[in-house]
C-alpha positions as CSV (number, residue, x, y, z in Angstrom):
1,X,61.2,82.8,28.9
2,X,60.6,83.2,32.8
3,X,63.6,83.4,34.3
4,X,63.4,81.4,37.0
5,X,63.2,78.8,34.5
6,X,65.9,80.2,32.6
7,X,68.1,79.5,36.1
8,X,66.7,76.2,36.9
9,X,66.9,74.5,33.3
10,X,68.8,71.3,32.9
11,X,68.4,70.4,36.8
12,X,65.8,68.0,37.9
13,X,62.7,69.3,39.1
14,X,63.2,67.3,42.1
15,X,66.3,69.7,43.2
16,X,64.0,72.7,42.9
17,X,61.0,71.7,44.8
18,X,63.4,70.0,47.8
19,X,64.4,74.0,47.5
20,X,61.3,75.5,47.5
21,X,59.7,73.2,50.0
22,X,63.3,74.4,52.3
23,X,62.2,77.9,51.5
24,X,59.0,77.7,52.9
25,X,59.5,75.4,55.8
26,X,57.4,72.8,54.7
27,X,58.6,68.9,55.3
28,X,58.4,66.2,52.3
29,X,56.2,64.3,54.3
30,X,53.4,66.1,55.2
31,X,53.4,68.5,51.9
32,X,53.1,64.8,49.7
33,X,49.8,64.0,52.4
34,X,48.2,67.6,51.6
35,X,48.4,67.1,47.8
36,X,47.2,63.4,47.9
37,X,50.6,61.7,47.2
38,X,52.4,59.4,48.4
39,X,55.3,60.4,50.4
40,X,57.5,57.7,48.8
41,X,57.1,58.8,45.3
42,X,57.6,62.5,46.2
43,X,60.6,61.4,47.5
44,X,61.8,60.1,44.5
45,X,61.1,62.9,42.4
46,X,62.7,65.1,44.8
47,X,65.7,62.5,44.9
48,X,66.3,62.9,41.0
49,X,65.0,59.0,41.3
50,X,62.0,59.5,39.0
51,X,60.4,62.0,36.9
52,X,57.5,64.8,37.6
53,X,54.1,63.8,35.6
54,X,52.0,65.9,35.0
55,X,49.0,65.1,37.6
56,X,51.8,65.6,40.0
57,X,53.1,68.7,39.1
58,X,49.8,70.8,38.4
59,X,49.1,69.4,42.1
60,X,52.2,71.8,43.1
61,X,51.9,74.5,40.7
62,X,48.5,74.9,42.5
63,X,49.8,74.9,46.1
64,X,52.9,76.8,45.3
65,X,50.8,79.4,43.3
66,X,53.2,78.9,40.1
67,X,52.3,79.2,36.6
68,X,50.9,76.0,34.9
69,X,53.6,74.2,33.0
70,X,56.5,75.6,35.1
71,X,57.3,72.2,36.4
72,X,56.6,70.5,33.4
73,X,58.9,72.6,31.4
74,X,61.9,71.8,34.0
75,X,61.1,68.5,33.3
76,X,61.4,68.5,29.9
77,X,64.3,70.7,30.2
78,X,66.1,68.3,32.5
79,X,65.2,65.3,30.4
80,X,66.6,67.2,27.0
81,X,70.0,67.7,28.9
82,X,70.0,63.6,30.1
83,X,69.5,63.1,26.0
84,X,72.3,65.3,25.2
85,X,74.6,63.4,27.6
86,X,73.6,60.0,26.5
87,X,74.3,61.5,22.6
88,X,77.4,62.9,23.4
89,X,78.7,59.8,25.5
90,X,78.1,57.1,22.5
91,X,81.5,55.9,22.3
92,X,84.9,57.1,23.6
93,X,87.6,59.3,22.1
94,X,88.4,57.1,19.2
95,X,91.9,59.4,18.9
96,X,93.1,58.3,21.8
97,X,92.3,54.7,20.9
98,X,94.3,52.9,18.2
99,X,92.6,51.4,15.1
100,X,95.2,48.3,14.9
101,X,93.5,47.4,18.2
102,X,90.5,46.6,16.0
103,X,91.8,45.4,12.8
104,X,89.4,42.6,12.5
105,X,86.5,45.1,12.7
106,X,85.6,49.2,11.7
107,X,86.2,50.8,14.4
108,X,83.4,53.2,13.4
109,X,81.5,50.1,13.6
110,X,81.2,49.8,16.8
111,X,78.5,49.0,19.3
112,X,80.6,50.5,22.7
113,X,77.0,49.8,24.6
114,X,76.0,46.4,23.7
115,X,80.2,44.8,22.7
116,X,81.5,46.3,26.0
117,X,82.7,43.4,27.0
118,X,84.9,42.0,23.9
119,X,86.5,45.7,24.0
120,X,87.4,46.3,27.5
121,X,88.8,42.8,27.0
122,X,91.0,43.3,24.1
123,X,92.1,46.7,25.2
124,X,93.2,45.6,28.8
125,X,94.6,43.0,27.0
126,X,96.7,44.7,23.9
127,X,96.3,47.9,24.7
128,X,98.4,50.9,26.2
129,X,97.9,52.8,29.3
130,X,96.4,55.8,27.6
131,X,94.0,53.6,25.8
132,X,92.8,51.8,28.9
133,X,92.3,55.8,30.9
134,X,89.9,56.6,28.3
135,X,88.3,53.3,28.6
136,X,87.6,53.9,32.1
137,X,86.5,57.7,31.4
138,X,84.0,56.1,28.9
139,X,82.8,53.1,30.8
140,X,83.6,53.8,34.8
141,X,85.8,52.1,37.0
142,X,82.6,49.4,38.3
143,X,81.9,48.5,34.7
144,X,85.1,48.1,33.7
145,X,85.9,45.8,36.9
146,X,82.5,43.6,36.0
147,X,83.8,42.9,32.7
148,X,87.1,42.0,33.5
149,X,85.6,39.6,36.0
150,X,83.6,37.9,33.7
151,X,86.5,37.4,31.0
152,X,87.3,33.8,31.3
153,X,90.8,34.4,30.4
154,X,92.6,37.2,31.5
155,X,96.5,38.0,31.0
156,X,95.9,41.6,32.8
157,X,94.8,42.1,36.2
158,X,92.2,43.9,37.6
159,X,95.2,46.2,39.5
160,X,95.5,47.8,36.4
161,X,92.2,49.5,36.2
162,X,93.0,51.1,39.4
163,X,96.3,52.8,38.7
């Protein structure tokens, strides 16, 4: 494997051409004109915001003088390491979590995406400090806060995610 790719692999191709375009003085702007892009959607690419297709990126392979597929393969790389994090982040550390928390359900059962709601709820409502950390590791402060907004009755307060 090239190892410039070997370097690069698992960042977004975006980050690597904002560096190469830096390296050889060239502006976003007028490097998107020359290749017959918009200047918006190169941004975006070079802003992690969207993904390289492959049009795109044998355009910059040409004008950069790279081997075809280089950019393509970061892509791929990048998009294999967003998997892996989705995969790994599933649901939270269920040892730091108490079963009798759920003893109307399996706790292996779980849906963390699509129940979010019901289980921030009960855990903010029954559960310990320790429990409610590793829900916000797992969900983030700003979901956290949206949910406990939207529970209709609360006998926590919203203080308490921010501790």
């Amino acid at each position: 494997m090239n190892n410039w790719i070997k370097r690069y692999r698992g960042i977004h191709p975006g980050a690597v051409l904002a560096r190469e375009l830096k390296k050889r003085a060239l502006k976003q702007r007028p490097f998107a004109l020359a290749i017959g892009e918009h200047p918006q959607t190169f941004n975006a690419i070079i802003k992690g915001k969207r993904s390289l297709n492959t049009a795109l990126a044998l355009k910059i392979e040409k004008e950069f003088d790279l081997d075809e597929g280089t950019l393509l393969l970061l892509q791929v790389y990048y998009d294999i390491a967003v998997e892996k994090q989705k995969q790994e982040n599933t649901k939270p550390d269920l040892s730091r979590l108490r079963s009798t928390l759920f003893w109307d359900t399996d706790i292996e059962k779980i849906d963390w995406q699509k129940q979010y709601k019901a289980v921030i709820h009960r855990v903010f409502e029954r559960g310990n400090d320790s429990e409610k950390d590793e829900l916000i590791r797992f969900y983030g402060k700003s979901r956290i806060n949206d949910a406990l907004k939207a529970a209709k009755t609360r006998t926590y307060t919203l203080s308490q995610v921010n501790h």
